[in-house]
N, C-alpha and C positions, 0 to 999 in steps of 0.2 A: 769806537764809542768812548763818551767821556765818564769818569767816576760817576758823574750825576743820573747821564742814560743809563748808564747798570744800575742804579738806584731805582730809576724810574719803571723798569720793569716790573720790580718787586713792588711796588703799589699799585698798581692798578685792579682792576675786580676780576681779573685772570693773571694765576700764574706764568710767569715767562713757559713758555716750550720746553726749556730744557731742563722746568721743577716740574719733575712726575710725581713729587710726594714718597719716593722711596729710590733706595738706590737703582741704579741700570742692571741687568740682569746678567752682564758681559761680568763690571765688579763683584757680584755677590760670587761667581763663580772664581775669582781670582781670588775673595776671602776667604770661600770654603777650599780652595786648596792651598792653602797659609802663606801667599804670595804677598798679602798686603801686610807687610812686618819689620820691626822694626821701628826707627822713628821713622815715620811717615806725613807726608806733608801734601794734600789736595790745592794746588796750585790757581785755582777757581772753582771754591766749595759751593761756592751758592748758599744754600740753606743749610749742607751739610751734610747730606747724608750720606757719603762716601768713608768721611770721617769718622760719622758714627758706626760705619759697619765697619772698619779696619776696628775701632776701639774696641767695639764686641768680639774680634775675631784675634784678640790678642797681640793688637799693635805695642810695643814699649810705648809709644808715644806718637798721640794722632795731632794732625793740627793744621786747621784750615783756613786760606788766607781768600777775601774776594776783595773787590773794593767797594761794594755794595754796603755801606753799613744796612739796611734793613735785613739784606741777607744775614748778615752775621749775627744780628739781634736774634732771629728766627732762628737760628742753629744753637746759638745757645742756649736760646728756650727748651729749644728739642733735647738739648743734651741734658739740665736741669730736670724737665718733665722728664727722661728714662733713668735717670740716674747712671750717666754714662761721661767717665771721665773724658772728656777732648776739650782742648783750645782753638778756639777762633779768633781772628785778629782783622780787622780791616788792615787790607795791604794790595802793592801791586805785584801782579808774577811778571812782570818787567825789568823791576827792580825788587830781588827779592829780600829780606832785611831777616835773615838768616843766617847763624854763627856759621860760618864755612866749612863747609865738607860736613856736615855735622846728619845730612839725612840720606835713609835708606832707600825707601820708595817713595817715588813721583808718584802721584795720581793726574792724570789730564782726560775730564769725562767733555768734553763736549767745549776747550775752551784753544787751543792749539789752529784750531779752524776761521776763529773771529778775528786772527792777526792780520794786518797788510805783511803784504810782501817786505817792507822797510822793518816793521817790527819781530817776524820773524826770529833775525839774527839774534836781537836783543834777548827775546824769550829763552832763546837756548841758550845762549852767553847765563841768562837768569840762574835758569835750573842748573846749568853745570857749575856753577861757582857752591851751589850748598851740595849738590849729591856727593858723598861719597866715591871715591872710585870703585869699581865692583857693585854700584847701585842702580835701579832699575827705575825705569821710565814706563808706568804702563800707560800710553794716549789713545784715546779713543777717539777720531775726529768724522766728520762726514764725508762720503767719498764720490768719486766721479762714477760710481756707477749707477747712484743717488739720480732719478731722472726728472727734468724742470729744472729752471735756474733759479728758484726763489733762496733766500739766505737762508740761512749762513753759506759762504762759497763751499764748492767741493774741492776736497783734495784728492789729486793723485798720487799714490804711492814715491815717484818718482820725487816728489816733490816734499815727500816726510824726508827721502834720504840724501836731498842736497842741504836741508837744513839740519837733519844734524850728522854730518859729513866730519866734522873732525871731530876727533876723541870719542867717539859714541861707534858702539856694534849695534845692530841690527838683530835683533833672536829671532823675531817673526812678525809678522802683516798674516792678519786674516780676516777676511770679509767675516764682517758683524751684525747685528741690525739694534738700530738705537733708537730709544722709546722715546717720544716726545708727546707733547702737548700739541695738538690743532682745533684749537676754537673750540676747546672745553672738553675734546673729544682725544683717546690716549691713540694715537699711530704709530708707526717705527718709519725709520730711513734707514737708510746701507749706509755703511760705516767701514773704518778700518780698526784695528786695534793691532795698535805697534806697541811690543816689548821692545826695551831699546835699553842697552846697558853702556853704563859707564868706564869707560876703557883707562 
């Protein structure tokens, strides 16, 4: 999709799928065990709210990049309305525009999965040029156990660890279930959630 289709999600008179209006339930449990910390960087924040629960939960430094500007406008609103420090930035996680090696934790809620095959590499090329070494990848993406072919594609496992095959460990994959949006109505689908460290 282009800058503009992610733009165009955010206007219309339903939220895209993957704005539930609060964070995913997979995250809020990785901020209550103090995993999201540090400087922390949401690689496709959307509206935000990933950022804002790292901010609340003791990040040094939150900050979230989409290329939606309406997304970002929303998130800062959100952040202004709670009185909750975080930066927002129109940006691409393609090309991350990020002082190198400079972050601690990755967040990837639902965006790892929208890649082509082609773009992939570039994503991971992305995020390893600002992670610190010793820093952690937590991705959430949808998976092939996920049944119907409707988008976003499924991933399989096999296919998180050919892409980030050099320089990255693996801690864990474990089947998740990710809250979405359908037709105004809150669902879940099967997912994975990969910690993935920088080696």
């Amino acid at each position: 999709m282009t800058a503009m289709s992610w733009d165009d999600a955010y206007t219309g008179e339903m939220p895209p799928r993957w704005d539930i209006g609060r964070p995913q339930p997979v995250f809020v449990g990785l901020a209550e065990q103090g995993l999201l910390s540090g400087r922390v960087l949401d690689a496709g924040c959307g509206t935000g709210e990933h950022v804002l629960l790292a901010a609340e939960h003791g990040a040094a430094e939150a900050t979230g990049i989409d290329l939606s500007p309406t997304a970002i406008e929303a998130a800062r609103a959100k952040a202004k309305e709670r009185g909750i420090a975080a930066r927002f930035e129109i940006g691409d996680a393609l090309n991350l525009d990020v002082s190198d090696a400079s972050i601690d934790t990755i967040i990837d809620s639902g965006l790892f999965h929208v890649f082509s095959d082609e773009d992939r590499p570039r994503y991971v090329a992305s995020i390893a040029r600002v992670l610190k070494p010793g820093g952690h990848v937590y991705l959430m993406c949808f998976s092939d156990r996920q049944p119907g072919d409707m988008r976003p594609r499924r991933v399989r496992q096999e296919e998180l660890h050919d892409a980030f095959s050099d320089g990255w460990a693996f801690e864990s994959i474990t089947a998740e279930m990710f809250d979405v949006n359908r037709f105004g109505h809150s669902t879940v689908a099967q997912s994975w959630l990969a910690v993935i460290r920088r080696s």
